[in-house]
TIVEXKOL-631575 format. One line per field, with one value per residue (C-alpha): residue in one letter; x, y, z. Coordinates in pm, whole numbers, padded with zeros to 5 digits, m for minus. Layout:
N
resn = (A:...);
c1 = (X:...);
c2 = (Y:...);
c3 = (Z:...);
This chain:
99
resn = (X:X:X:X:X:X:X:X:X:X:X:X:X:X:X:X:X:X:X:X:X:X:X:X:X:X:X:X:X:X:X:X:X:X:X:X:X:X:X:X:X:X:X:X:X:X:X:X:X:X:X:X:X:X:X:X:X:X:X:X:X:X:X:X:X:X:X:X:X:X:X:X:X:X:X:X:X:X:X:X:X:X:X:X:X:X:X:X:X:X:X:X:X:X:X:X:X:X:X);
c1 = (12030:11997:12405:12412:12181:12389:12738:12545:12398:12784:12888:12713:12748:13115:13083:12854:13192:13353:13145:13135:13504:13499:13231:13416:13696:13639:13852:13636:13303:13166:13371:13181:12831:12881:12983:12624:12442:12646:12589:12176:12142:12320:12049:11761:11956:12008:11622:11532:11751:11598:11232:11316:11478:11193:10928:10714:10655:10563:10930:11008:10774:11030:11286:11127:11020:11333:11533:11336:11406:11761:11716:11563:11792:12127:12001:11912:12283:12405:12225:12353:12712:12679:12476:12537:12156:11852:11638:11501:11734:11696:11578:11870:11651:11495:11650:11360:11552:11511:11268);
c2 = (01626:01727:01669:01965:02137:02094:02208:02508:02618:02565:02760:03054:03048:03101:03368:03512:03463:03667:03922:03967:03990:04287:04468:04464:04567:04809:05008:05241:05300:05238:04844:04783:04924:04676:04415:04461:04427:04101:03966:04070:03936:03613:03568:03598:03349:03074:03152:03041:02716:02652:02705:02481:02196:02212:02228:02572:02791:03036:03158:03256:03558:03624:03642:03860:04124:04048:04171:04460:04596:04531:04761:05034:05079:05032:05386:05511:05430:05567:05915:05942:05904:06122:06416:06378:06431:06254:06554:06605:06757:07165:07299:07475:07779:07802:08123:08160:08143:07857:07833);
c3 = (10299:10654:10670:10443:10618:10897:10741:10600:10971:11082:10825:10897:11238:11161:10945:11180:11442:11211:11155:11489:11577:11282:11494:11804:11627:11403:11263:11140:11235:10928:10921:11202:11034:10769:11042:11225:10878:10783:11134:11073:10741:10836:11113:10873:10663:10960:11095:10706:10715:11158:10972:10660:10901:11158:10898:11114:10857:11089:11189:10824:10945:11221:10968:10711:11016:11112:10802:10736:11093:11016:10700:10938:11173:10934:10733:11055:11211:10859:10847:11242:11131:10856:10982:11336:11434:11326:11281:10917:10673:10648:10293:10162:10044:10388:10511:10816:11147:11386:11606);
């Protein structure tokens, strides 16, 4: 079992190789958003299989905080593409000049 374990850490840690080499590069910026959130979620997956092969329960914590930072700052990277700022979105019918 821990054989499989094994492969399956090895595994991941290749993909995670991979998901690196798209980051760096590219082409697009939004290849390499994707890249970052494949890398991420891979980590949470390999902190999962360290906590399940060391037997602490307490790191699965890590990887849930972990993941939900991940989450955070992937919309946040996505709505700085997109809009270019990360100030809250104007009201269309607001016609009041800015202040």
């Amino acid at each position: 079992m821990k054989t499989a374990l094994l492969i399956a850490i090895a595994a991941i840690l290749g993909t995670m190789l991979l998901a690196l080499m798209r980051a760096l590069r590219g082409p697009s910026v939004y290849d390499r958003i994707v890249a970052v959130n494949v890398f991420s979620t891979k980590t949470v997956l390999l902190i999962a299989l360290i906590t399940y092969l060391t037997g602490h329960a307490d790191l699965i914590d890590v990887a849930l905080v972990y993941a939900l930072v991940n989450f955070v700052a992937i919309v946040t990277v996505l709505k700085l593409v997109r809009e270019r700022n990360l100030a809250p979105a104007k009201d269309p019918g607001d016609h009041r000049p800015d202040v």
